[in-house]
Phi, psi and omega in degrees: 000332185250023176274297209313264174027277176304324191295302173304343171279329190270282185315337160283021197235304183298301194315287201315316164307323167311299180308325173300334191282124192297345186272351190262310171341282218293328190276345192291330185279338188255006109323319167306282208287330160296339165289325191261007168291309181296339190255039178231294195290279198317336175284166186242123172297144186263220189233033157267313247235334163234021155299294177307317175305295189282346146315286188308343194251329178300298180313139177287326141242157185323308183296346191268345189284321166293315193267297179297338169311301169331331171229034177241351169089356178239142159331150184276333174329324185285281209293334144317308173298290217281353190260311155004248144315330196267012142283349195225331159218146184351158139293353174280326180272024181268271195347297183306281186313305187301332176286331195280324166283326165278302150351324164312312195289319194277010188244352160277323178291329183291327183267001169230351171259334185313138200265088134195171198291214190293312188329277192310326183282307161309333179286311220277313165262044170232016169300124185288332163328320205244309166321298170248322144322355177235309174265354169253347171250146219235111172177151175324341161322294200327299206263342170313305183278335167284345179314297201296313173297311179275036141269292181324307164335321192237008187345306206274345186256173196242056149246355164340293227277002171280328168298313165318284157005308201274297244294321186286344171302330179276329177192160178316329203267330203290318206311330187263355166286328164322303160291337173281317187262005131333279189319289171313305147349283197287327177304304179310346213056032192318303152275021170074215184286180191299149177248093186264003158303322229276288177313347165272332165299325179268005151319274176323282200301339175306320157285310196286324175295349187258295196293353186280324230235348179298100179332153171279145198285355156210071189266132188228147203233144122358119156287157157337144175303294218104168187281328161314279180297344175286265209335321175288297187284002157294302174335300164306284190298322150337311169298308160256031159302312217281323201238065167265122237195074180263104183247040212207027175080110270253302171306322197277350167058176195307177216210126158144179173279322167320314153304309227257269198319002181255003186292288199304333183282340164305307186310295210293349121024275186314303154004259180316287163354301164263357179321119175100358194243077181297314169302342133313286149053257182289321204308307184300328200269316170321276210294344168308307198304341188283285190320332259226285178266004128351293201265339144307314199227013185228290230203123166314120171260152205238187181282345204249009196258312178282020171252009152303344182282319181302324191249011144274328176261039156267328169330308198260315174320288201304330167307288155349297175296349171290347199218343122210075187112213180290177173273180166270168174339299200271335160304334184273348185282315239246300165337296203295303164335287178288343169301321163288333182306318169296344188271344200266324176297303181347294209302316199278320206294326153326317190229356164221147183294163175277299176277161195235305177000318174267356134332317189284306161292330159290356179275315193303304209273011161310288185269011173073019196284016194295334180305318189288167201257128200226143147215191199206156166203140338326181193243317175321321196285007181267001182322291187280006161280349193264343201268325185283341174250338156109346181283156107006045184262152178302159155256140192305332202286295178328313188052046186212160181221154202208175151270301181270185181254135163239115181315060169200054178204141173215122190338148159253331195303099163293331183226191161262014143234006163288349169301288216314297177314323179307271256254015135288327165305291185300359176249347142335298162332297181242343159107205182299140168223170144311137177206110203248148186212161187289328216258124198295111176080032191287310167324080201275181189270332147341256215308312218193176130227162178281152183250341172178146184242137197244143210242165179273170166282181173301334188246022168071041191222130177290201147200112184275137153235124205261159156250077188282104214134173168213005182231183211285159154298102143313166188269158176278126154257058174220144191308166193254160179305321189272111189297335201270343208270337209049212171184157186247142189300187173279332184268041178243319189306140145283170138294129196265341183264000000 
């Protein structure tokens, strides 16, 4: 243990001696930031990424926009930004400017305010938590998290607290990451006497980010894990703070026993880290539990939600290091880690889309099929095909059509052959239609044929596209799903890209 010790000592004393010569720094930062440009511009957005966009760009007015918010559980800011910009620019290019002005912002805060050295500020923004998950996939994450660095950034001054403010406006969780570092706040004396402007603005927004965030009375959620299967697949995800290293397809994320065994190395990390501080601590350890029974019993929690626990505790590492001094050991391991984790998902996300959807579309907009009555089952996975093309699909059940989703409805179809009746009904109905789906071979030829199979992206998810029927397609008349969109003729849909 204390030959490695050394070795790792040795080897960080050289980097850091490299690093200090100001020509390798600048050039070592303008690698980092052209490695996260390509993966902002290169990315294809999934179907979160364009869940959101199309609410902010579709809803007609703010309020009705405020109101589809009711059934999606986030705070309104991301989508205030994104309704914005879709005043000023193309839609193809709102992804792309936003991550990228944010991205601007967190790689100034961390590489010119971070109290730590070079090494560690470079590993940090090459952290895969933060390289691709955050800056390179487009979500209210995005901006939550560049907030939280530019408050680290402005720690000693009391515009903190406007940043406090904002955090709970991106999601619930920034709202409690907000409040831990509140606690610390006060502890340190950060402000002298009480700063009641500064606490009272993060009131207001707190309340209003809560009242954005009330479920719709028939609004329907995914159930809870349970306590068992919450607890494992918590376990699991924990495990790949330490390692994030998702190689099982970008939703269903890393897999295994392997990961579930990297969880105590992670804790003890934090540990080590925070050692002397109960109040960090405490802080870091409250939100795993939150998270932790969140996701037993209220809500599935995912990888991109516990990796918000990662960037609280680089939040209380940089605090610490503001005060006293370098960080511990196991914070430059754990960084050198995900920084290769980043580098290695970054080089695949370079040569494979994250999503195929625009794959997809361009086979529709071949044949000129955008017009035409589509419908998709599940009807949520056509989400980032409606974004890249611009239809409409029916839902089989519903019998209404939509781009995005509004939660307040749930599949009854289980099988495959209660689809196969759906999809005999509707074309009783409508005669022949298009019908793109997730699900491999699903079809017989009695139904249908295929027009084409789109292999998946880095987030695993394919898209068959079908002809169900056998005499021509009509254009989609059916009404939308949304009550505020009204519906657009058929020859009015666009392409948004």
């Amino acid at each position: 243990m204390a030959a490695a010790d050394r070795l790792l000592i040795n080897v960080r004393c050289r980097v850091e001696a490299q690093l200090a010569r100001n020509g390798i720094w600048f050039a070592s930062i303008a690698c980092a930031a052209i490695l996260q440009l390509s993966l902002i511009v290169t990315h294809r957005p999934w179907l979160d990424e364009w869940q959101a966009l199309l609410i902010a760009r579709q809803t007609p007015t703010l309020g009705s926009m405020l109101t589809q918010l009711h059934y999606e559980g986030h705070p309104p800011l991301w989508y205030l930004l994104l309704r914005g910009m879709g005043q000023v620019l193309a839609p193809a290019r709102i992804f792309a400017v936003a991550n990228g002005v944010l991205a601007a912002i967190t790689f100034w805060a961390i590489l010119a305010k971070a109290p730590f050295s070079r090494l560690e500020r470079l590993l940090l923004v090459l952290n895969e938590l933060l390289l691709f998950e955050v800056l390179a996939v487009s979500r209210s994450l995005t901006l939550g998290v560049t907030l939280l660095f530019l408050l680290l950034a402005v720690w000693r001054s009391r515009w903190a607290w406007l940043l406090l403010a904002l955090l709970p406006l991106c999601d619930f969780f920034f709202g409690v990451i907000a409040c831990a570092l509140i606690a610390v706040r006060i502890r340190d004396r950060q402000d002298g006497p009480p700063f009641y402007a500064g606490a009272a603005l993060f009131v207001i927004c707190g309340l209003l980010a809560a009242w954005t965030v009330v479920p719709a009375p028939d609004v329907l959620t995914d159930p809870a894990r349970g306590l068992i299967a919450g607890l494992l697949e918590f376990g699991n995800q924990v495990g790949t703070l330490l390692l994030p290293l998702q190689i099982d397809g970008y939703d269903r994320e890393a897999s295994g026993i392997a990961w579930l065994l990297l969880a105590p190395a992670f804790l003890y990390a934090c540990m080590r880290c925070l050692r002397g501080d109960w109040l960090s601590q405490s802080l870091l350890f409250g939100f795993l539990t939150l998270l932790l029974l969140f996701g037993c019993f209220v809500y599935p929690i995912y990888l991109r939600h516990t990796a918000l626990a990662a960037f609280l505790f680089i939040a209380l590492v940089w605090i610490r290091a503001e005060r006293d001094g370098l960080p511990a050991r196991p914070f430059v391991v754990w960084l050198s880690l995900a920084a290769i984790c980043g580098l290695f998902t970054g080089a695949l996300n370079l040569f494979v889309p994250f999503d195929s959807a625009a794959y997809a579309a361009s086979i529709i907009h071949r044949q000129k099929l955008e017009p035409k009555l589509w419908f998709s089952f599940p009807a949520y996975r056509a989400i980032a095909l409606a974004g890249e093309s611009g239809i409409a699909f029916g839902n089989l059940e519903q019998r209404c059509a939509s781009q995005f989703g509004r939660w307040n409805f749930r599949t009854h179809i289980e099988n495959r052959a209660q689809l196969y009746a759906a999809l005999r009904s509707a074309e009783r109905t409508y005669g022949s239609f298009y019908f793109v789906t997730d699900l491999p071979n699903v079809l017989p030829a009695t139904l249908g044929s295929r027009i084409a199979r789109v292999s998946a992206g880095y987030d695993g998810q394919r898209y068959e596209l079908w002809k169900i029927g056998h005499g021509d397609v009509a254009d989609s008349q059916l009404p939308s799903c949304v009550p505020s969109l009204g519906w657009r003729r058929a020859d009015e849909v666009r392409p948004l890209r």
